[in-house]
C-alpha positions in Angstrom: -9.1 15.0 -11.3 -8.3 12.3 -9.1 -6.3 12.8 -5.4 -4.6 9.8 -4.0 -3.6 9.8 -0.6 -0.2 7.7 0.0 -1.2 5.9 3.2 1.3 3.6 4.3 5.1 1.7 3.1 6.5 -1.7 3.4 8.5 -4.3 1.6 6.6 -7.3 0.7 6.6 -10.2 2.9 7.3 -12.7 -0.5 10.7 -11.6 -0.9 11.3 -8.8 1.7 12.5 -6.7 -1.2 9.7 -5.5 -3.2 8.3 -1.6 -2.7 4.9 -2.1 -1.8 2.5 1.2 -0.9 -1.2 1.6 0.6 -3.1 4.4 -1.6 -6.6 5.8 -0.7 -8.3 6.3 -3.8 -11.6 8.4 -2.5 -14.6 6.4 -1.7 -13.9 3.7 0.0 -11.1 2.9 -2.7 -7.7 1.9 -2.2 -4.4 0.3 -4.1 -2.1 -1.8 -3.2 0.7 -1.1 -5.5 4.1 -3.5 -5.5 6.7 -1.8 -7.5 7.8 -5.4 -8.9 10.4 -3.1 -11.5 11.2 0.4 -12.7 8.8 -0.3 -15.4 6.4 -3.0 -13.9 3.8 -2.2 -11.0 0.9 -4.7 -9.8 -2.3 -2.8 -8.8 -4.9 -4.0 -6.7 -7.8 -2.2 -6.5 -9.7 -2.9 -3.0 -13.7 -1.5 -2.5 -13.5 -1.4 1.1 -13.3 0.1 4.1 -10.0 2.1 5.6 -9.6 -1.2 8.1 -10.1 -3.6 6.1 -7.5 -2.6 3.3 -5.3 -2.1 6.1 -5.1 -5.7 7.8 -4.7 -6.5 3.9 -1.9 -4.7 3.3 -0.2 -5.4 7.2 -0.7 -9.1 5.4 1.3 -8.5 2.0 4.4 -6.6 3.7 6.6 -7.6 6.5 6.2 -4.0 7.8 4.2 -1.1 8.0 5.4 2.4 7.6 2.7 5.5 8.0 3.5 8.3 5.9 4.2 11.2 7.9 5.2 8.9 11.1 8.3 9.6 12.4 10.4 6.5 13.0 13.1 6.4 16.0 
């Protein structure tokens, strides 16, 4: 059984509409997911450390939001 981890929000930086999310997958894997429709995703699969699937995502959205982060 797999665990993912929701890591971090944002809106993509393309169209600053798109739901885009940061998943750690376990083992140095994570997913960027873009929710492009309520029946279309694009997955990318990253095999990579925490940081550096990080500055990829802060790259794809305009801003980050960490789960569990309050905002003000």
């Amino acid at each position: 059984m797999k665990l993912y981890n929701l890591i971090a929000t944002g809106k993509s930086s393309l169209d600053d509409v798109t739901p885009m999310e940061l998943w750690n997958c376990g083992n140095y894997k994570y997913e960027i997911t873009a929710w492009m429709n309520k029946n279309f995703t694009e997955i990318e699969v990253l095999d990579t450390s925490y940081e550096n699937a990080l500055e990829k995502f802060r790259m794809m959205v305009n801003t980050v939001n960490f789960v569990g982060e309050e905002t003000q």
